[in-house]
C-alpha positions as CSV (number, residue, x, y, z in Angstrom):
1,X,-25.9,7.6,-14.5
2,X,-28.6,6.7,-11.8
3,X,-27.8,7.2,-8.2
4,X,-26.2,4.9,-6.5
5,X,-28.7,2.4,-4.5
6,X,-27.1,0.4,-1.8
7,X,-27.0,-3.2,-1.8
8,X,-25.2,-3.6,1.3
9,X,-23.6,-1.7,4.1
10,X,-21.0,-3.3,6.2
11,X,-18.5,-1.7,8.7
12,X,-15.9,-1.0,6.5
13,X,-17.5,-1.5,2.4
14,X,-20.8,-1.1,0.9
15,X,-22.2,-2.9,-2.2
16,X,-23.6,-0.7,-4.6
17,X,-25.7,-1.0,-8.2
18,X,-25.4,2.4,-10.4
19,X,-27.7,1.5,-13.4
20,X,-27.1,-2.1,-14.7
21,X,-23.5,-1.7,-12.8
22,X,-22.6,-3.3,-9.0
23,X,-19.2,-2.5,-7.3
24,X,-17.9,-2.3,-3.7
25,X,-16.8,0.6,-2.2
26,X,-14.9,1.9,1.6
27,X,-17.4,3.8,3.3
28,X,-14.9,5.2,5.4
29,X,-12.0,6.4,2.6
30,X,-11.6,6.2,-1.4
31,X,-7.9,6.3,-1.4
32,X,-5.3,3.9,-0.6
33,X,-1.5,4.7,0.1
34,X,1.2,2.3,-0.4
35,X,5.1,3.2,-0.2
36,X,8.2,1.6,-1.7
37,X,10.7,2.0,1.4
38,X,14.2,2.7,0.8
39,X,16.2,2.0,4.0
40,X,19.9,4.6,4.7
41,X,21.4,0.9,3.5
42,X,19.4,0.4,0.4
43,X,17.5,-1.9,1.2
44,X,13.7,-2.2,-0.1
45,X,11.2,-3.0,2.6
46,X,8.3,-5.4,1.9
47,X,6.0,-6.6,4.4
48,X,4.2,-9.8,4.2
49,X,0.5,-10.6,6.3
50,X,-2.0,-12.9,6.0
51,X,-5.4,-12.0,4.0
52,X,-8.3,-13.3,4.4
53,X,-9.8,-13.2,0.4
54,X,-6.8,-15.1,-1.0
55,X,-6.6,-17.3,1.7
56,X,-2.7,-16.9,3.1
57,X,0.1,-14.8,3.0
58,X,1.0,-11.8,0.9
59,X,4.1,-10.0,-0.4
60,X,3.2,-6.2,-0.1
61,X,4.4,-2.3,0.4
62,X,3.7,-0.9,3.4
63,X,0.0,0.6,3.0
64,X,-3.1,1.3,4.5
65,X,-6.1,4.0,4.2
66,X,-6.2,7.9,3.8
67,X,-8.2,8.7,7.0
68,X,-8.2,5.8,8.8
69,X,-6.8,7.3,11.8
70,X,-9.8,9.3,12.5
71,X,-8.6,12.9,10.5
72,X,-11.3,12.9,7.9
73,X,-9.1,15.8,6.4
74,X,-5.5,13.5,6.4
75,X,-3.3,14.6,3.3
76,X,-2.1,11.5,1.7
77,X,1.5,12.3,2.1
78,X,0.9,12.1,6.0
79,X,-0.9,8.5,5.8
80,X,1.9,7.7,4.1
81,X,4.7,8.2,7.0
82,X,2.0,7.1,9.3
83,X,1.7,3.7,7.8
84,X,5.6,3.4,6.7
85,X,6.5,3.9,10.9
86,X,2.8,2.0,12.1
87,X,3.8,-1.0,9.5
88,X,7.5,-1.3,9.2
89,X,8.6,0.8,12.3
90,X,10.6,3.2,9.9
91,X,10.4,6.7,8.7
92,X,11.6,9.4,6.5
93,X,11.8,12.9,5.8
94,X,12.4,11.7,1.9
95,X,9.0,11.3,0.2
96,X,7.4,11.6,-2.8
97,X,4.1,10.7,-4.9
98,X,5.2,8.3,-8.0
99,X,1.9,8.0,-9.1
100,X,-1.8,7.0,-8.2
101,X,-3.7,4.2,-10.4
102,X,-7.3,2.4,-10.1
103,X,-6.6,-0.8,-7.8
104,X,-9.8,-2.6,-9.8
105,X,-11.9,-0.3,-11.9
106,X,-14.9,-2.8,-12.6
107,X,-14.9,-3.7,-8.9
108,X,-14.4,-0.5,-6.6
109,X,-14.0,3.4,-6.7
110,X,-10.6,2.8,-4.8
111,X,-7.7,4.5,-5.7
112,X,-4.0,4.0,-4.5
113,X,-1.6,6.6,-4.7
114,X,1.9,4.8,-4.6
115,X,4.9,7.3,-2.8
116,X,8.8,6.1,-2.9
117,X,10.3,6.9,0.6
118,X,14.2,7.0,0.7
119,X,16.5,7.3,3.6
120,X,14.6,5.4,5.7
121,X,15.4,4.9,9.2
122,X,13.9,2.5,11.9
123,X,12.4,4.0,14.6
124,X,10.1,1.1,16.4
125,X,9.9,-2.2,15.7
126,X,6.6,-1.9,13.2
127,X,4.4,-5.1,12.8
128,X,1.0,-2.5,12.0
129,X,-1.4,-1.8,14.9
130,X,-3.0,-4.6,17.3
131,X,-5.1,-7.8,15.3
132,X,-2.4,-7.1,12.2
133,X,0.5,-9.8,12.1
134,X,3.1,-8.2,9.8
135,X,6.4,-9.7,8.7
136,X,9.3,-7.3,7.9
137,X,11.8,-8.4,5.4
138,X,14.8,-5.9,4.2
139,X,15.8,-7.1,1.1
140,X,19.3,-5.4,-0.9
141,X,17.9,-3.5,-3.6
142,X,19.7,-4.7,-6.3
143,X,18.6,-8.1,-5.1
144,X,14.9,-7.5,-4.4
145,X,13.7,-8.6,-7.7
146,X,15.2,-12.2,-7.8
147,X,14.2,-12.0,-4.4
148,X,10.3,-11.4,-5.2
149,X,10.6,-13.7,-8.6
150,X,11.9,-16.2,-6.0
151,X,8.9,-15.9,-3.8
152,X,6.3,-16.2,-6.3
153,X,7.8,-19.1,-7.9
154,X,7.4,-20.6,-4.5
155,X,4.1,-20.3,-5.1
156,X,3.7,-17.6,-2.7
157,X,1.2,-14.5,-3.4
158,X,2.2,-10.8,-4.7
159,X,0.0,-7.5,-4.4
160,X,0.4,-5.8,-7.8
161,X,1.1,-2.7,-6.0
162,X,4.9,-4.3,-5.6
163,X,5.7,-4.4,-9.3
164,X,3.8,-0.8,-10.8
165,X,5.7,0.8,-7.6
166,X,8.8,-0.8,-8.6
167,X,8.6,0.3,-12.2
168,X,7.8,3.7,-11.2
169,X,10.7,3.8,-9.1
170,X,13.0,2.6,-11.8
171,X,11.6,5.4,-14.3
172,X,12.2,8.3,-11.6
173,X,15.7,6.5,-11.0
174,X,15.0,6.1,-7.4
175,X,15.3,10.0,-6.7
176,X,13.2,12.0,-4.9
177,X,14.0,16.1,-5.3
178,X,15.5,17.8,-2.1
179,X,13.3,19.8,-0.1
């Protein structure tokens, strides 16, 4: 392939064209994070925030950037806990990767690496950093999918990231291996 030529550069994404090809990609970070929170009670933490490119609210994990902080060298693992505590105000000493998949291939480089947190336990009152306006909601497990079916045949929007994580989950059986 050609090398890249830039299309556009903006604070956060660039447009690109490789060849007869044009995708978007982070300037600052290629990888995503995203964790499925199990709280002590078993409940599943979703958060839900308005976005801008679908035009309202969304149903999502707890997520952000690798790097974003500043640490060009952040292990993914550690943006994990970061965003789990920043987002939802909960942490855990549980963790572990379920698996990483290509958010849009014909549209960005990005990659999300999805981690199942268990034992959860609050430790600030979350809602993300300042300009974010995150809702919390602590839904039983066993309930949690009626509970998103619900949602979405309310009309509301769902990040994909909720179901794969979900059915990741479900095929590790919720464990995560003692450290």
């Amino acid at each position: 392939m050609s090398k890249p030529k830039i299309l556009y550069e903006g604070r956060f994404i660039e447009m690109v064209a490789e060849g007869k090809w044009e995708y978007v990609r982070r300037n600052n970070s290629s990888t995503t994070i995203a964790i499925l929170a199990l709280t002590q009670d078993d409940d599943l933490i979703f958060i839900e925030q308005m976005r801008l490119p679908v035009g309202g609210p969304v149903i999502e994990l707890p997520a952000g950037l690798v790097g974003d902080d500043g640490d060009a060298t952040e292990q993914p693992i550690v943006a994990a806990i970061r965003e789990l505590e920043e987002e939802t105000g909960y942490t855990t000493n549980r963790i572990i990767e379920l698996g990483t998949f290509c958010s849009s291939a014909g549209l960005t480089n990005e990659q999300t690496i999805i981690f199942l947190a268990i034992d959860c336990h609050q430790v600030g009152a979350g809602g993300g950093v300042a300009g974010e306006s995150i809702q919390i909601h602590k839904i039983p497990r066993k309930k949690a999918a009626s509970w998103l079916l619900n949602r979405v045949k309310l009309g509301e929007l769902m990040d994909g990231k909720v179901w794969t994580a979900l059915a990741l989950a479900q095929r590790r059986r919720w464990k995560v291996p003692v450290k």
